[in-house]
RODO-2510 file (C-alpha; in nm, 4 decimals, decimal comma):
residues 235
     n   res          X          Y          Z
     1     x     8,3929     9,2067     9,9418
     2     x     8,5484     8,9432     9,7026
     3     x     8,7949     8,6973     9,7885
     4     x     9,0788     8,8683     9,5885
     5     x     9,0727     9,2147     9,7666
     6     x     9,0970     8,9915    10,1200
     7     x     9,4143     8,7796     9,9863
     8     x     9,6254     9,0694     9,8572
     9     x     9,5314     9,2641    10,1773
    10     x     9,7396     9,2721    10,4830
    11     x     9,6146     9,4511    10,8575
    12     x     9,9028     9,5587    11,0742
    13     x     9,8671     9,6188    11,4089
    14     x    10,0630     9,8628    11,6107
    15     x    10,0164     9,6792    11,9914
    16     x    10,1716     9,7634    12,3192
    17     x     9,9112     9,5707    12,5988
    18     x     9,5724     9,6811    12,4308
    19     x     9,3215     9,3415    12,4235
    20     x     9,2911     9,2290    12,0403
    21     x     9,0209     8,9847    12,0884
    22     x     8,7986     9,2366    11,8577
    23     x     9,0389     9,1032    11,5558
    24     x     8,9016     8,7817    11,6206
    25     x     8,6374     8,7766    11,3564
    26     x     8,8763     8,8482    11,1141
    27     x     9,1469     8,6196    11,1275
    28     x     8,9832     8,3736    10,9286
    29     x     8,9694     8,6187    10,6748
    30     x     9,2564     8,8522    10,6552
    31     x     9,6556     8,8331    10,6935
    32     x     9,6890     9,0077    11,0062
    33     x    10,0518     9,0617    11,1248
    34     x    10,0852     9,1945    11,4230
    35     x    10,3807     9,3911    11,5901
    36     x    10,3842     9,3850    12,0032
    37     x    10,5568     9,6160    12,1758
    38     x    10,4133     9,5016    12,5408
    39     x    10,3495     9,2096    12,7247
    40     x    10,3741     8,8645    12,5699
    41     x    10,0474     8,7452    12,3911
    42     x     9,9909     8,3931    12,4114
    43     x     9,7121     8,1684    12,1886
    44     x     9,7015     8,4100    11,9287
    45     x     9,5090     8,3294    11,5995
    46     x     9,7393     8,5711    11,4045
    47     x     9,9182     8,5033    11,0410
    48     x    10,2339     8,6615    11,2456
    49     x    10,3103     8,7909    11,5770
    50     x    10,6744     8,9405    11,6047
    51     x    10,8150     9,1857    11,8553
    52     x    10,9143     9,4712    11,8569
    53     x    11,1248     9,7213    12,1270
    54     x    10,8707     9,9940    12,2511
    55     x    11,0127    10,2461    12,0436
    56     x    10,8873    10,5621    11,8364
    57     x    10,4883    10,5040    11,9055
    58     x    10,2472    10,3130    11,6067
    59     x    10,4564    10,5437    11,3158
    60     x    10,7685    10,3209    11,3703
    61     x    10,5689    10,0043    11,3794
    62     x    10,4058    10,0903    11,0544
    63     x    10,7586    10,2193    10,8901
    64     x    10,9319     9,8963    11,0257
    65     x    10,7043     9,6829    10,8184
    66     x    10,7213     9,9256    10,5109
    67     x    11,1001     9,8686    10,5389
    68     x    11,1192     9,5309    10,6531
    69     x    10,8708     9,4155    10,3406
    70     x    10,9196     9,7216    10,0425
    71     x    10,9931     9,4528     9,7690
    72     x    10,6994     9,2130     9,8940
    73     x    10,4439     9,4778    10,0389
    74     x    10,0443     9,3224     9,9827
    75     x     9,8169     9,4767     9,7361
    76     x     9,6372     9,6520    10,0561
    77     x     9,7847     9,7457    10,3747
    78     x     9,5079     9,8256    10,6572
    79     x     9,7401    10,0211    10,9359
    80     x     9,5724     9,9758    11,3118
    81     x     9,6555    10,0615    11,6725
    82     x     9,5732     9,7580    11,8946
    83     x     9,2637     9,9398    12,0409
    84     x     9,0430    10,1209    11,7668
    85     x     8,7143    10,1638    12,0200
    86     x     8,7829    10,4469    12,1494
    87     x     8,9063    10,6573    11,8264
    88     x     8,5534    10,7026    11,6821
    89     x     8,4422    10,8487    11,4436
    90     x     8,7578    10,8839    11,2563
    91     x     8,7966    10,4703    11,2214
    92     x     8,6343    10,2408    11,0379
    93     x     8,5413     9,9043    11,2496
    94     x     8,5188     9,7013    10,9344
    95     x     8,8400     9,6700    10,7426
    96     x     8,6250     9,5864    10,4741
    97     x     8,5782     9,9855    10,4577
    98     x     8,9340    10,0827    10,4351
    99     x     8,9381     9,8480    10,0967
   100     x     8,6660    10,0239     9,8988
   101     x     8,8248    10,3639     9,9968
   102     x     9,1731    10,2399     9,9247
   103     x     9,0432    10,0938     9,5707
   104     x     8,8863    10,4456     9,5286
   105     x     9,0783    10,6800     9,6617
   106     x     9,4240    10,5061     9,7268
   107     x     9,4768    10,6388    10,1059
   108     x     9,1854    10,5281    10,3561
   109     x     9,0716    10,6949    10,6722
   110     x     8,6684    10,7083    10,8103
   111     x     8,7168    11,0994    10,8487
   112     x     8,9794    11,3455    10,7320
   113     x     9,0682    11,6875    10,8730
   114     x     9,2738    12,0079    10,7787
   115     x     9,6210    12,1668    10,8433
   116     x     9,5938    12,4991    10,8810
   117     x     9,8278    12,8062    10,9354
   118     x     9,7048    12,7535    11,2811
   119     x     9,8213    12,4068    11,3119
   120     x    10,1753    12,4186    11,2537
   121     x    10,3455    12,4683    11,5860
   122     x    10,6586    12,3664    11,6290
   123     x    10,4888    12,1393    11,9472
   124     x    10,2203    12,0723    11,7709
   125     x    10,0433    12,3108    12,1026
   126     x    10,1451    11,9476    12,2998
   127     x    10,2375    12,1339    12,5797
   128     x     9,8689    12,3224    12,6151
   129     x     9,6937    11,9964    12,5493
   130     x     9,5324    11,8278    12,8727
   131     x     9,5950    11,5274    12,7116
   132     x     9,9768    11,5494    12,6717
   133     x    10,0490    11,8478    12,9272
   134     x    10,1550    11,6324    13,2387
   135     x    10,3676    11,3835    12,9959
   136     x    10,5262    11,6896    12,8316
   137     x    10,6141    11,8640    13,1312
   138     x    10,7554    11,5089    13,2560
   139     x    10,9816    11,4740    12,9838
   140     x    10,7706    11,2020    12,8904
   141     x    10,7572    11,2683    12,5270
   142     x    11,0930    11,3123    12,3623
   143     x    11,1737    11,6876    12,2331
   144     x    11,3067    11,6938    11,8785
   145     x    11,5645    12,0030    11,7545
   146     x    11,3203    12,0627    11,4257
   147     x    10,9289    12,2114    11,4898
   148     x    10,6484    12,0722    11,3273
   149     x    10,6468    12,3049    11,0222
   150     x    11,0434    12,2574    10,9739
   151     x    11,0324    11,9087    11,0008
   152     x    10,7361    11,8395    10,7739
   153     x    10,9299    12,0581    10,5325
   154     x    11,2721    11,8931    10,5349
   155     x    11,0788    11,5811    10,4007
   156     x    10,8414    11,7519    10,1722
   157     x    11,0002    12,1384    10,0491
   158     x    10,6966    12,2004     9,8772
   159     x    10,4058    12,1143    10,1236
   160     x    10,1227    12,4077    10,1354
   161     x     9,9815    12,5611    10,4192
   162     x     9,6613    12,3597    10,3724
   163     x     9,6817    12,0021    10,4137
   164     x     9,4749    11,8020    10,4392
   165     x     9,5311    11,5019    10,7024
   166     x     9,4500    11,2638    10,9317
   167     x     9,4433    11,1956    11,3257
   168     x     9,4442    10,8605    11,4878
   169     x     9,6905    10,6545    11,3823
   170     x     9,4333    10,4253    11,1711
   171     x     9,4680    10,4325    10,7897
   172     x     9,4690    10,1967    10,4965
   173     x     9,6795    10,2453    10,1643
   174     x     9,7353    10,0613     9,8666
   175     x    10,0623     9,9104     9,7826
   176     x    10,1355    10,1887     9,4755
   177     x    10,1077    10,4579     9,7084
   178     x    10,3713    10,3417     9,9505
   179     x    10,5947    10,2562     9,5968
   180     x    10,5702    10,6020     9,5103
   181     x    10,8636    10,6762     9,7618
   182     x    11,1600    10,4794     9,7771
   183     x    11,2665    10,2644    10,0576
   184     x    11,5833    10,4653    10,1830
   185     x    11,3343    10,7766    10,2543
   186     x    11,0843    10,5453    10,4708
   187     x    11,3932    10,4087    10,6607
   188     x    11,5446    10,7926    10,7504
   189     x    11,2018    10,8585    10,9285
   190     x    11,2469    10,4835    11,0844
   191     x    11,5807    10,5855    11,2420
   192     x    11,4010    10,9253    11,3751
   193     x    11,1761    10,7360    11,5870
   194     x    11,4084    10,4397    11,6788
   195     x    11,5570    10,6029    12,0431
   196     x    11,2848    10,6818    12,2325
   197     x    10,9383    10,4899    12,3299
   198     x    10,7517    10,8560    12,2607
   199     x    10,9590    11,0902    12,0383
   200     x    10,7289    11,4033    11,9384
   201     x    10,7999    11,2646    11,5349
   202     x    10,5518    11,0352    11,6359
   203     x    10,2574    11,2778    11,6844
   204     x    10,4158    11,4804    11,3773
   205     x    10,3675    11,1544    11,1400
   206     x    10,0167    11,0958    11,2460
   207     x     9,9164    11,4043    11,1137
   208     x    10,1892    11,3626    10,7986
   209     x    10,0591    10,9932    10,6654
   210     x     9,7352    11,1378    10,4387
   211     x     9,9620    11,4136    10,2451
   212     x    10,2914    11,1487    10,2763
   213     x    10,0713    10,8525    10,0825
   214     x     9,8539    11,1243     9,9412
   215     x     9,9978    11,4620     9,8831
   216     x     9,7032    11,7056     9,8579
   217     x     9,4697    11,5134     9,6246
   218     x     9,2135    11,4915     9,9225
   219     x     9,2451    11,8209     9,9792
   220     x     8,8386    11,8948     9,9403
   221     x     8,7128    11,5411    10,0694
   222     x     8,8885    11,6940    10,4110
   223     x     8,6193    11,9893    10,3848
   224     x     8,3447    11,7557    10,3272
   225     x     8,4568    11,5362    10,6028
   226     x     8,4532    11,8342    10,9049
   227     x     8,1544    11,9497    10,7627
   228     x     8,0126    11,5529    10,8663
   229     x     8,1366    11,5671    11,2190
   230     x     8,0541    11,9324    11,3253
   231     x     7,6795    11,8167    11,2375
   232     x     7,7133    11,4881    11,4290
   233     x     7,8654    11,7067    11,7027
   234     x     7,5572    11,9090    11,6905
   235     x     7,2758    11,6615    11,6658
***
């Protein structure tokens, strides 16, 4: 990695009271700006820290610097939750390996997956998952009047049926990817997520961000990509 691709790259981080000592090694190397939404962090080696109200999950962390910087965005943007560990195998521990896909590819994620017609419901299927059942019964994550399909539409008319996306959170993209929209549309999704700490936009943008910075160009690396894990799931 050359020292050019490390001083036009920036890594945000998307923290609520996750431990970010594993961005240690990199501070030295990389302008890492980090947004907390949790408890204060003190003797931080970080370019910036600024805080943030715990609003709209990691999607309005990374649309609040998109706004907050559209004129003065870096070359490379790395986008991270504060805890990557336990999101294998669809991160990349090295950001090092989000800038050779972003140089190639524009939009960077370790794996990519597929929307199907099966994977439009207007919950997402939230309120089967184990994961998210007891928070969705709860209340816990914020309703929203438009389904996953309508709202995914509103903002893109002309999406397929097949898309192909990502899950996670984690992605890099390059600067003329971001450009390709202007800055009013990135701040109407902002103000989606700004009134409530877990609106269900949140979980509809992770799965949004490869076809929003990407449309469907990486439509067949998705194919490759499931093919990769349903071996490793085998072996």
């Amino acid at each position: 990695m050359n020292l050019d691709d490390k001083i036009n790259t920036q890594i945000i981080i998307a923290r609520y009271k996750e431990d970010l000592s594993w961005l240690d090694p990199y501070c030295s190397d990389y302008k890492i700006t980090v947004y907390n939404k949790g408890p204060e962090l003190s003797n931080h080696k970080f370019t910036k820290l600024l805080e943030l109200p715990n609003v709209g999950r990691e999607s309005h962390t990374y649309l609040y610097h998109i706004v907050k910087n559209y004129n003065t965005l870096d070359k490379y943007l790395i986008f991270l939750q504060g805890r990557i560990d336990d999101l294998y195998p669809i991160t990349f521990s090295d950001p090092n390996d989000y800038i050779q896909k972003i140089k190639k590819y524009g939009y960077a994620v370790r794996r990519l997956a597929l929307l199907g017609p099966l994977h439009w419901k207007d919950n997402l299927g939230i309120e089967l998952d184990q994961k998210y059942k007891s928070e969705w019964n709860r209340y816990r994550i914020k309703r929203s009047n438009l389904g996953f399909r309508e709202f995914s539409k509103s903002f893109f008319p002309q999406i397929p049926w097949l898309v192909a996306t990502s899950y996670g959170g984690c992605f890099g993209v390059s600067r003329e990817r971001v450009l390709t929209h202007p800055k009013s549309f990135y701040l109407k999704l902002l103000n989606i997520l700004n009134n409530s700490s877990n609106p269900i936009e949140g979980h509809y943008l992770e799965r949004l961000w490869c076809y929003l910075f990407s449309k469907n160009k990486l439509l067949i690396y998705s194919y490759l990509d499931i093919l990769k894990t349903k071996i490793e799931t085998l072996q």
